[in-house]
C-alpha positions as CSV (number, residue, x, y, z in Angstrom):
1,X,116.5,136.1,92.2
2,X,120.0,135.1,90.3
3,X,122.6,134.6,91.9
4,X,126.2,134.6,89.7
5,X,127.5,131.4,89.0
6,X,123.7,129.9,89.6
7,X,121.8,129.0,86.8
8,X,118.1,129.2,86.2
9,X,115.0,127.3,84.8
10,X,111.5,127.5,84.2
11,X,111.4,124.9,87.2
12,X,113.4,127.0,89.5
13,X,117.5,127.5,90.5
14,X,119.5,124.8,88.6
15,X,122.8,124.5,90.3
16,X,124.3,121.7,88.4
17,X,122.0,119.8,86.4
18,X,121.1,116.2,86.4
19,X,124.1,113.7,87.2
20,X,123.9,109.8,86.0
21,X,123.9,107.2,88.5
22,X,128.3,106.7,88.6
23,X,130.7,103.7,89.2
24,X,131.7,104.4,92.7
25,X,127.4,103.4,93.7
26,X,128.9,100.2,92.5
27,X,132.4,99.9,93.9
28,X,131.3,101.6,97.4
29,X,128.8,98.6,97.9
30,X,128.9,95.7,100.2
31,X,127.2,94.0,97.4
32,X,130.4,95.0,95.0
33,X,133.0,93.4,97.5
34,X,131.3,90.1,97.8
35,X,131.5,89.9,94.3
36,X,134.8,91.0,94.1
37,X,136.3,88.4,96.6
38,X,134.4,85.5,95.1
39,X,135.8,86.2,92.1
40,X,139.1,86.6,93.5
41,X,138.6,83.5,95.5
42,X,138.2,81.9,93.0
43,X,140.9,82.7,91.0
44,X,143.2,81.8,93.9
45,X,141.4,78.5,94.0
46,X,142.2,78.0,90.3
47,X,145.9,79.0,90.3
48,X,146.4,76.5,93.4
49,X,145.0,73.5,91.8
50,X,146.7,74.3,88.4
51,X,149.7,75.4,89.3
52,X,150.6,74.5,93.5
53,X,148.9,70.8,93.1
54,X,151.5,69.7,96.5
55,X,149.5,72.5,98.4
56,X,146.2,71.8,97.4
57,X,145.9,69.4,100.7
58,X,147.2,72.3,102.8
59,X,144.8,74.8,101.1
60,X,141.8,73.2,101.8
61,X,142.8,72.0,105.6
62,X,143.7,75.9,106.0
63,X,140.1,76.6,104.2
64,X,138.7,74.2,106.5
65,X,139.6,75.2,109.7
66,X,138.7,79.2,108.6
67,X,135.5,78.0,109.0
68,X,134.8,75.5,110.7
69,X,136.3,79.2,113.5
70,X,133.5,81.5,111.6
71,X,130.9,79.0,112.3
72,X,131.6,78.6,116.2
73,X,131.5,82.8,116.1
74,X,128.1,82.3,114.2
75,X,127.1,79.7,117.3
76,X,128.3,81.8,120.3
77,X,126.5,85.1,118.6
78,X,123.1,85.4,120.0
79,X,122.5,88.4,118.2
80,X,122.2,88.0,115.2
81,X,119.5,86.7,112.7
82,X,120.0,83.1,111.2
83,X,119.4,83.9,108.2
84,X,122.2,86.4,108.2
85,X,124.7,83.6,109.7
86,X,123.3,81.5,106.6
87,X,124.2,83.6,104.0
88,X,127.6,84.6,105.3
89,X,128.3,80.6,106.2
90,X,127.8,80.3,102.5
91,X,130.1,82.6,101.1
92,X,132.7,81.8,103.6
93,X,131.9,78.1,102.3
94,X,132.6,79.7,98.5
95,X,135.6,82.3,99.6
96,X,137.3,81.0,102.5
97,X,139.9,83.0,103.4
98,X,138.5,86.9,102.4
99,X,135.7,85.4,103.2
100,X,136.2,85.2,107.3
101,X,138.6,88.2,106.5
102,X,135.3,90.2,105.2
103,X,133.1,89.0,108.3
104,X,135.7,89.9,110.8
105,X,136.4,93.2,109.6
106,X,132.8,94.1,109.1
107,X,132.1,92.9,112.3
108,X,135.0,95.0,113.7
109,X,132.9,97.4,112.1
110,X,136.2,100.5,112.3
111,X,134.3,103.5,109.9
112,X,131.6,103.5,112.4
113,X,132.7,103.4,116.0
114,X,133.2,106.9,115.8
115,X,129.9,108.0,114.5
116,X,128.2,105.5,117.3
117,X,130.2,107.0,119.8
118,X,129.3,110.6,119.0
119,X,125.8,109.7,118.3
120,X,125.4,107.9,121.4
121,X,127.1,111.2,123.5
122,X,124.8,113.1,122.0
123,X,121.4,111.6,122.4
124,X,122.3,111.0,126.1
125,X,123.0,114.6,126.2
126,X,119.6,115.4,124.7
127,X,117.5,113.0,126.9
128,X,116.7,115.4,129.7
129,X,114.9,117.4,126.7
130,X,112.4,114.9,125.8
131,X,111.0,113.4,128.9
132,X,108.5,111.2,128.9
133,X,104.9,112.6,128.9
134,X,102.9,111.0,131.5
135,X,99.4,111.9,130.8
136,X,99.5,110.9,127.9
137,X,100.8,107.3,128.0
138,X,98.2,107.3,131.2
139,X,95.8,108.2,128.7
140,X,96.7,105.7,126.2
141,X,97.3,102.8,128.6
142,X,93.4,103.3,129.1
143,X,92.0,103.6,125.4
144,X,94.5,101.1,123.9
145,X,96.7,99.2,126.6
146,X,99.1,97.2,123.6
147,X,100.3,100.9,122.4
148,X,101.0,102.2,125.5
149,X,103.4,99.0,126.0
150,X,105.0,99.7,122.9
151,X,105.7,103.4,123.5
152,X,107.6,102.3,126.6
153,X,109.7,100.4,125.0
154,X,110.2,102.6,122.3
155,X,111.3,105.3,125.3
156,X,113.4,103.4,126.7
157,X,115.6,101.9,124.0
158,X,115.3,105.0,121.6
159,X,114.0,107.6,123.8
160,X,111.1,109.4,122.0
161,X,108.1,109.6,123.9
162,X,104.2,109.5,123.1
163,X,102.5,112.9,122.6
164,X,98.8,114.1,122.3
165,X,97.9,117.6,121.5
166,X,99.2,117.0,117.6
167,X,97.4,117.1,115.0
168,X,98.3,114.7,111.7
169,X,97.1,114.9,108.4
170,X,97.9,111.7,105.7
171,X,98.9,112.8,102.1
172,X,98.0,109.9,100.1
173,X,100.0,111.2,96.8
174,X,103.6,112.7,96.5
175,X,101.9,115.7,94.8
176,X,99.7,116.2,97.5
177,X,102.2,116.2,100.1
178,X,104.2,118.9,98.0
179,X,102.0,121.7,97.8
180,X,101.4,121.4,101.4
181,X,105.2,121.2,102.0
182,X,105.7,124.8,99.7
183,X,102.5,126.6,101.6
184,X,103.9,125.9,104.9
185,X,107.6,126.6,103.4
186,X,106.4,130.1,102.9
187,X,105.2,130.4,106.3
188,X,108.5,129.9,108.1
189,X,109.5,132.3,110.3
190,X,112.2,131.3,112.7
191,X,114.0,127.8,111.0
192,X,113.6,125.2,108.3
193,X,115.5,122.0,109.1
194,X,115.6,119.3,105.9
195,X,116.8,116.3,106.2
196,X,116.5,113.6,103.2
197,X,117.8,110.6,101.3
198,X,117.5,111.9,97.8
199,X,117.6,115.3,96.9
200,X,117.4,115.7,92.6
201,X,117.3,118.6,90.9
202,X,114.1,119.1,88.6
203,X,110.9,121.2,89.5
204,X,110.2,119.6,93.1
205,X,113.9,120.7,94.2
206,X,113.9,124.1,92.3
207,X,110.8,125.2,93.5
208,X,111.3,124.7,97.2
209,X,115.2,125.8,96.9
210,X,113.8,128.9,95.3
211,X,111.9,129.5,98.8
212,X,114.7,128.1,101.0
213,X,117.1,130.4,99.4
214,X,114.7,133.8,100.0
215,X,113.8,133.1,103.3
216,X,117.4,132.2,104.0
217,X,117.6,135.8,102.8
218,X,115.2,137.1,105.3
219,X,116.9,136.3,108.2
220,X,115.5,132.4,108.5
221,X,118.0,129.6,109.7
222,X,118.0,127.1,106.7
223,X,119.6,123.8,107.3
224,X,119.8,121.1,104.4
225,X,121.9,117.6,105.1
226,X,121.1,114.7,102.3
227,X,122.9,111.3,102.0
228,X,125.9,111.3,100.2
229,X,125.3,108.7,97.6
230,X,123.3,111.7,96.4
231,X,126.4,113.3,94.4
232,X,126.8,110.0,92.7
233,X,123.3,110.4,90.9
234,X,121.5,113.6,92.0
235,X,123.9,116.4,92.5
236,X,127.5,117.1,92.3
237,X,130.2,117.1,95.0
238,X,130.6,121.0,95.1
239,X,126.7,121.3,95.7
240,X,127.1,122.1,99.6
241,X,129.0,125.0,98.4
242,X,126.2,126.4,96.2
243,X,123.8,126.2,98.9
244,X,126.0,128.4,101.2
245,X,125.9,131.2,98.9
246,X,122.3,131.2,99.0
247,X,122.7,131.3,102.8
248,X,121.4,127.8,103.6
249,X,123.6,125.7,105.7
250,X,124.3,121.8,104.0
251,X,125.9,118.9,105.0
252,X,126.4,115.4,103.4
253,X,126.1,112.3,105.4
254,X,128.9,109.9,105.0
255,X,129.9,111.8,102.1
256,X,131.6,109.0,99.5
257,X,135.4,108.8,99.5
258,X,138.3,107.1,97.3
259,X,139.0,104.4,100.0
260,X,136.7,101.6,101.6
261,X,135.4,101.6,105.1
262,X,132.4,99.5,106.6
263,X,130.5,103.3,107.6
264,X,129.6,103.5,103.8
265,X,127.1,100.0,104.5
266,X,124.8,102.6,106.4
267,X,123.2,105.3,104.6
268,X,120.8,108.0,106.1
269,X,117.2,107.5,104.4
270,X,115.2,109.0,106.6
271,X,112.7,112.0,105.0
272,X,112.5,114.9,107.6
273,X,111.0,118.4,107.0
274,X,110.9,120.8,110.1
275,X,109.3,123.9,109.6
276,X,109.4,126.8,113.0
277,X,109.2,123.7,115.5
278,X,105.4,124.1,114.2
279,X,105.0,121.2,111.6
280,X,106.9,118.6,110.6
281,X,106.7,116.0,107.6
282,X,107.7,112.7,107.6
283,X,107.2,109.2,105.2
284,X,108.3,108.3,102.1
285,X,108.7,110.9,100.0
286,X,111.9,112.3,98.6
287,X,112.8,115.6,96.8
288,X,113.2,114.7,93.5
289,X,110.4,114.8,90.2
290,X,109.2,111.0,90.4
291,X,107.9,111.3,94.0
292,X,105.5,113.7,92.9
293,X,104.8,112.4,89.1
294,X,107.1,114.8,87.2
295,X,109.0,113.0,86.3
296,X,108.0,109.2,84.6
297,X,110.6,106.6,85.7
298,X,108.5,103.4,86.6
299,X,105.3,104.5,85.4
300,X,102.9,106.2,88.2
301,X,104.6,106.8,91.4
302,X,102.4,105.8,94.4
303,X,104.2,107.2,97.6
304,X,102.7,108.4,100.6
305,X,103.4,111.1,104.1
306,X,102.1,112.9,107.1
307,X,102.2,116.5,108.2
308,X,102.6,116.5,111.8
309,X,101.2,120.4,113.9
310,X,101.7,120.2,117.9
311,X,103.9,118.5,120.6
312,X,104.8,115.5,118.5
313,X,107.2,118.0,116.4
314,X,109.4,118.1,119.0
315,X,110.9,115.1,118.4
316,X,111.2,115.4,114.6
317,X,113.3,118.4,115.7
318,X,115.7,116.3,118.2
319,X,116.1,113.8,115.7
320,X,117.3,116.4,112.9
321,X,119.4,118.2,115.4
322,X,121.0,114.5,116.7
323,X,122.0,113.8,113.0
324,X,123.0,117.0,112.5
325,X,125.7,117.2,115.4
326,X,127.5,113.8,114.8
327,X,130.4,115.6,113.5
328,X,130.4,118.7,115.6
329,X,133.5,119.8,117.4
330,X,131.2,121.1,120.4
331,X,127.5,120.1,121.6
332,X,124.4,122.2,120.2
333,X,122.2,123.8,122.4
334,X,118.8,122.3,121.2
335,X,116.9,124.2,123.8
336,X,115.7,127.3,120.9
337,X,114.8,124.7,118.0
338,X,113.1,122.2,120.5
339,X,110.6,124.8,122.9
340,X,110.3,127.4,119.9
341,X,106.9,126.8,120.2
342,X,106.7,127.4,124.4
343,X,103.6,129.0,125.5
344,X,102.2,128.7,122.5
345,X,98.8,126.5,122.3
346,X,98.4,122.7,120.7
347,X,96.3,123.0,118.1
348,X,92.7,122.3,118.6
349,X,90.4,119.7,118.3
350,X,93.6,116.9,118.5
351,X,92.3,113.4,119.1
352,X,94.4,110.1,119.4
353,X,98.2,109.8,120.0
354,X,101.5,110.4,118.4
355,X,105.0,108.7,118.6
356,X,107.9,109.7,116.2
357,X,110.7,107.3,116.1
358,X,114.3,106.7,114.8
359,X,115.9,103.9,114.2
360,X,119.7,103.5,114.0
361,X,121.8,100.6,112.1
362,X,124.6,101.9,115.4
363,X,121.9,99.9,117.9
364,X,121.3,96.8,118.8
365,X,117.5,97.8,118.8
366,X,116.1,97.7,115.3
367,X,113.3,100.3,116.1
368,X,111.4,99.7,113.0
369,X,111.0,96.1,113.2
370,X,109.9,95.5,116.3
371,X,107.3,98.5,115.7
372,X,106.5,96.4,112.6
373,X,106.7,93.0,114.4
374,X,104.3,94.5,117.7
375,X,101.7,95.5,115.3
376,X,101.5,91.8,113.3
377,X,101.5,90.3,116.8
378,X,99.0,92.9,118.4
379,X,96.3,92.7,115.1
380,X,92.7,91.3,115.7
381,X,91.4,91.7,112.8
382,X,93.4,93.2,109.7
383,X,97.1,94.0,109.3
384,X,97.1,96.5,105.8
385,X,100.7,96.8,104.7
386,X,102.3,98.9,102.2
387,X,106.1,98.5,100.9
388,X,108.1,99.0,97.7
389,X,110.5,95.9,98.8
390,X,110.1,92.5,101.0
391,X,113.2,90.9,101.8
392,X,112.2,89.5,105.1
393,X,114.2,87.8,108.3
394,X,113.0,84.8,109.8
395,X,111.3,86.9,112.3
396,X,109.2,89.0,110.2
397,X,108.1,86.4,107.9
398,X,107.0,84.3,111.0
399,X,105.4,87.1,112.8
400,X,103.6,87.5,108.9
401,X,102.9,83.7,109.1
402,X,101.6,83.7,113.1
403,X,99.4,86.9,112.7
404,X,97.4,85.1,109.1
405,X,97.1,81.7,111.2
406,X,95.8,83.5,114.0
407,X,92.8,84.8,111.5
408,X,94.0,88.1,110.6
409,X,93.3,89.4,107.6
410,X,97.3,90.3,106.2
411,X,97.2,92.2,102.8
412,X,100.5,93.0,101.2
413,X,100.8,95.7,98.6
414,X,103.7,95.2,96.4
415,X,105.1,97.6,93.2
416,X,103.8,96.6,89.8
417,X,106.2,97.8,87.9
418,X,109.7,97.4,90.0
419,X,112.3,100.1,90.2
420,X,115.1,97.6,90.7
421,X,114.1,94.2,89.3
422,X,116.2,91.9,90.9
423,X,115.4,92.9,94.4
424,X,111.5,92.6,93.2
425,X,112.9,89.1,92.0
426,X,113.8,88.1,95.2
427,X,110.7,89.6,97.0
428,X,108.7,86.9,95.2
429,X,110.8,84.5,96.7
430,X,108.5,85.1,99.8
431,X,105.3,84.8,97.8
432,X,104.2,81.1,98.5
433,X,105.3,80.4,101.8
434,X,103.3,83.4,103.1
435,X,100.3,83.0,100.3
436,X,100.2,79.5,102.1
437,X,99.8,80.6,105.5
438,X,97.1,83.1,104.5
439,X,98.3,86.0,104.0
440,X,96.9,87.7,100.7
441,X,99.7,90.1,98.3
442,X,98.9,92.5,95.5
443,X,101.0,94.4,92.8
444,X,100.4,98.0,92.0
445,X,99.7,97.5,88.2
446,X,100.0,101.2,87.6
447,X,103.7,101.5,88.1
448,X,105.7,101.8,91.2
449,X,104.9,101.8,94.8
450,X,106.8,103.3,97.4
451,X,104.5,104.0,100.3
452,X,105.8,102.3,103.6
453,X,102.7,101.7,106.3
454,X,101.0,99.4,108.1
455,X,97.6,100.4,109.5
456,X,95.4,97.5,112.1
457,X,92.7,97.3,113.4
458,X,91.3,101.1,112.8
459,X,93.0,102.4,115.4
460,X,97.1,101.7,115.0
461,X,99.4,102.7,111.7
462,X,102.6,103.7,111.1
463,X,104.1,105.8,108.0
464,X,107.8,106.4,107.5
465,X,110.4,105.8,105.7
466,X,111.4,102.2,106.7
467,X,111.1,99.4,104.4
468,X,110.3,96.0,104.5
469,X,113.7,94.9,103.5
470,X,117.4,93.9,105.5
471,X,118.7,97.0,104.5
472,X,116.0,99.8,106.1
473,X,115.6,96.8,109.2
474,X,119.1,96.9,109.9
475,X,121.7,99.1,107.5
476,X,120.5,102.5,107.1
477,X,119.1,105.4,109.5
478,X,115.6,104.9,109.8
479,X,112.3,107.0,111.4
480,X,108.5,106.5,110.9
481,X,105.5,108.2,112.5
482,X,103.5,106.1,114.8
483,X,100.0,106.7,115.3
484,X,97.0,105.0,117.5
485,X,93.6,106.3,118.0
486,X,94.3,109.1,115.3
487,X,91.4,110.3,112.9
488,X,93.6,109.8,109.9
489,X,93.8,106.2,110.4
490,X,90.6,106.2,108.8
491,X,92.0,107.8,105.5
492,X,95.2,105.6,105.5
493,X,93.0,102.4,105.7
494,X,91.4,104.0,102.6
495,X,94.3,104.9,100.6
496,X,95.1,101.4,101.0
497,X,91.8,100.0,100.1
498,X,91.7,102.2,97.3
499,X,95.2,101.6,95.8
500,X,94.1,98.0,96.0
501,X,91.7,98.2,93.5
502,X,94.0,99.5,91.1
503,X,96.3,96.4,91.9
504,X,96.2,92.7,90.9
505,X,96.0,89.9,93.4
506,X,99.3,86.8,93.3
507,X,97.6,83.8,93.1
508,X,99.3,80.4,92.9
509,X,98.4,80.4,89.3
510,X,99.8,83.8,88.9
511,X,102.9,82.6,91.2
512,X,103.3,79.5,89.1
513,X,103.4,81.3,85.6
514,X,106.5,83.1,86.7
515,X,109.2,82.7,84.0
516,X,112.4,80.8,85.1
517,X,115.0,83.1,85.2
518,X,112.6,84.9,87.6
519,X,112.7,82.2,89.7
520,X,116.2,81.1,89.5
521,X,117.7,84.8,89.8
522,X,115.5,85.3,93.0
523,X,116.4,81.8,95.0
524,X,120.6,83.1,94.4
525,X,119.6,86.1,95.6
526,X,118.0,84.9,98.9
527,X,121.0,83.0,99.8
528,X,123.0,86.2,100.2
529,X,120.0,88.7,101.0
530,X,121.1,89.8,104.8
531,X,124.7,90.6,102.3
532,X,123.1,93.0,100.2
C-alpha cells in the first residue's frame, strides 16, 4: 500500500527518515539552564569584582541573604528529599541570585498547573470506572497479606485496582516481545491505542505502521501519541500529519517549543500497547531498531516486557485514555474502550494477581518508588533487580542498605556497555556504600541493559518502564506491571539469573581500578543529581 507523498522501504513506510539527535534536546533541558546560569553567575561575579569593587560588600550581603531565605524554604518543606535540597543549596551557594530565581520559578512550577489540573479532573471523572475489585484483594489478603496492603494504597492514591482473571506472559528479549506485538496487531478488531516514549523509524516502526495503517483502513480506531522530544531525534515535527492520512489518529506529548517553561522537565516514558481491550503490553521496550537488536548502538540490547490478556487490561486502557484527554476541549466517554470486552470470558487457567500502575511527576505520590521501596522492605529472602540507571535518593539507597542487613540476598544488574556514560559515571558513585552493606551489583558485559524489574521472594515482581533514577522516580510519567503469585514470576527470576551469568560481578578490586576521571566526573555529578 503507497500512499502519495509516503515513501517506502524494504522495512516498511518510511515517512521521513532518520533525524539526528538536535540542539533544542540540549537547550530545552533543566540540565542546560543550570549550566547556563552558573556560567552567567559567574560572569556577573567577575564583572562586580573587576569593575564595581565599592559594591562588592553589597553583592555578597544581597547574595547572602538570598540564601540564607532559600534555605529556611528548604527547612519548612517537608516534602521533599534531602538530597534534592542539597544539590539545589549548592548551586544557590555557586549562583545566588538565578539561582533562588531558578528554584522559585520551578517550584511555582507555571507550564504544568494546567496539565495537573486537567489530569486531575479527568481521573476523578474516570474513578467510578475502575472500582476496586473486592474478591480479589480478599483473595490476596489471604495468599500474600504484604501485597494486598500495597494494592490499597496503590487504589487509593493512584486508583488502579488489583485484578485476577489475567493472564501475563514475560518476554525476556525486545525481539520476542515484537513478534508477539505484530501477531496480536493483526488480530485487532475494534481499537489499537499506542502510547510510547520513543517512536524511530527503521524496521520495528515500518513494520507495525504498515499494519496500523491497513487496519486503520478497515474500519479500526488507531490512536498513536509519543513524547515529543521524539521530533528532535526520531521523527520530524510534521509526522502527526503523515499518520492522519493513513487514518491513525497522533498526538505529541508536550510537544517542544521555541520558549522555556518548567512542563518540558516532565516527559511521558511510559510504553503502552492496547489491542481490542483484550491485551495489553507494557515494560521497557520502545519502537525503534535497538530494542529489538536491529539496530547495534551499545552492543546487544537486553530489554524486557509483559503481554497482559483479561481484566487487568482495563486499566492499561484508562491509563491511555487519561493521557490521551489532557488537552481535550470536552470529556471522553471511556465506557466503549474500557467494557469492550463485557460478557466476554477471562481467559482460562489464570493463577496469581495483577495490578497496573501509573505514576505521575503532577503527584505528590511517586507511585513507582514506593512500589520499589515496599518490595525491598517486604523481601525475605532475595530482592533481584534490573535497571539501565541508578541514581538513588536517600530513601532508596537506605531501603537497598536495610533490606541487605536484614539478610536479603540484593543483586543489582547494571548495563555493561552504557548508553550515556556520564549518568553510568555517576551510578558508580553508589557502588561502595551499597557493596558494603551487602548488596551484590553486576554489569551486563554484552552491551546494554535496559530491563526495569525487581522480582522477591518467587512470588512478587514488577516490570515497567520506571527506572532506578531521580528522573523516572520523580520527573517523567511513569507505569509498571505489578504482579504477585503469578506463574511468570518463575521465568522473570530466570531471565535474571540467566542474564547474570553473562555479566561480571563489581568487586572492591574491580571498584578500586576505576580510572580517575571516572571517579571525579561521577562525585560532581552526584552533587547536582536530583537537577538533572
Amino acid at each position: 500500500m503507497k500512499q502519495e507523498g509516503i515513501k517506502l522501504d524494504e522495512n516498511g513506510l518510511s515517512l521521513a527518515g532518520r533525524w539526528k539527535h538536535g540542539a533544542l534536546s540540549v537547550i530545552f533541558s533543566r540540565t542546560s539552564l543550570v549550566i547556563l546560569f552558573l556560567v552567567i553567575q559567574a560572569l556577573i561575579t567577575l564583572s562586580v569584582w573587576v569593575y564595581f569593587g565599592e559594591l562588592v560588600t553589597k553583592y555578597f550581603i544581597g547574595g547572602q541573604t538570598l540564601f540564607v531565605f532559600i534555605v529556611l524554604i528548604f527547612m519548612l518543606n517537608d516534602g521533599k528529599d534531602p538530597g534534592y535540597k542539597l544539590s539545589w543549596m549548592l548551586f544557590i551557594v555557586a549562583a545566588p541570585f538565578f539561582g533562588v530565581l531558578l528554584y522559585l520559578w520551578m517550584q511555582a512550577d507555571p507550564g504544568n498547573r494546567v496539565v495537573r489540573t486537567r489530569l486531575h479532573v479527568i481521573d476523578e471523572q474516570n474513578l467510578v470506572h475502575m472500582p476496586q475489585n473486592e474478591e480479589a484483594l480478599s483473595a490476596l489478603e489471604k495468599c500474600q497479606r504484604e501485597s494486598a496492603s500495597l494494592a490499597r494504597y496503590i487504589y487509593k492514591t493512584v486508583h488502579y485496582p488489583v485484578h485476577d482473571g489475567t493472564d501475563v506472559r514475560y518476554f525476556p528479549l525486545g525481539e520476542a516481545a515484537f513478534a508477539e506485538m505484530l501477531r496480536q496487531l493483526e488480530r485487532a478488531e475494534k481499537f489499537i491505542f499506542l502510547e510510547y516514549f520513543i517512536v524511530r523509524e527503521g524496521a520495528m516502526w515500518g513494520r507495525i505502521l504498515e499494519i496500523l495503517a491497513r487496519k486503520a483502513a478497515e474500519g479500526v480506531e488507531v490512536r498513536v501519541m509519543y513524547d515529543g522530544t521524539c521530533e528532535m531525534g526520531s521523527v520530524p515535527r510534521f509526522y502527526p500529519k503523515r499518520l492522519e492520512e493513513l487514518g491513525i489518529r497522533c498526538k505529541v506529548w508536550l510537544r517542544l517549543k521555541p520558549f522555556i517553561t518548567s512542563a518540558y522537565n516532565y516527559r511521558d516514558h511510559r510504553k503502552i500497547m492496547v489491542i481490542d481491550g483484550r491485551v495489553a503490553f507494557n515494560g521497557g521496550v520502545n519502537l525503534a531498531d535497538e530494542y529489538i537488536n536491529r539496530a547495534s548502538r551499545f552492543g546487544h540490547w537486553k530489554d524486557s516486557a509483559v503481554m497482559l490478556s483479561g481484566s487487568a487490561v482495563r486499566s492499561f486502557t484508562s491509563m491511555f485514555l487519561e493521557m490521551w484527554d489532557f488537552d481535550e476541549k470536552e470529556p471522553e466517554d471511556f465506557t466503549p474502550y474500557l467494557d469492550a470486552l463485557s460478557g466476554e470470558e477471562a481467559p482460562t487457567a489464570t493463577e496469581g494477581f495483577v495490578i497496573p500502575y501509573a505514576d505521575s511527576p503532577l503527584d505528590r505520590y511517586h507511585t513507582g518508588k514506593m512500589i520499589y521501596e515496599d518490595i525491598l522492605n517486604t523481601a525475605e529472602d532475595y530482592v533481584y533487580i534490573m535497571t539501565p540507571y541508578l541514581i538513588l535518593d536517600g530513601e532508596l539507597e537506605t531501603a537497598l542498605k536495610f533490606a541487605a542487613g536484614r539478610g536479603v540476598d540484593v543483586r543489582i544488574l547494571m548495563p555493561g556497555i552504557p548508553d550515556k556514560k556520564m549518568v553510568w559515571y555517576l551510578g558508580k558513585r553508589h557502588y561502595k556504600a551499597l557493596m558494603e552493606a551487602g548488596v551484590r551489583i553486576w554489569e551486563y558485559t554484552p552491551g546494554f541493559l535496559h530491563a526495569k524489574s525487581f522480582v522477591s521472594d518467587d512470588g512478587k515482581a514488577t516490570v515497567g518502564s520506571v527506572n532506578l533514577d531521580y528522573r523516572s522516580l520523580y520527573h517523567h510519567f511513569e507505569c509498571g506491571t505489578y504482579l504477585a503469585n503469578v506463574p511468570c514470576i518463575g521465568e522473570i527470576k530466570a531471565d535474571f539469573l540467566q542474564t547474570l551469568a553473562a555479566s561480571r560481578e563489581v568487586t572492591p578490586v574491580s571498584l578500586g581500578e576505576e580510572k580517575l576521571y571516572v571517579r571525579v566526573i561521577g562525585a560532581v555529578m552526584k552533587l547536582i543529581a536530583p537537577l538533572l
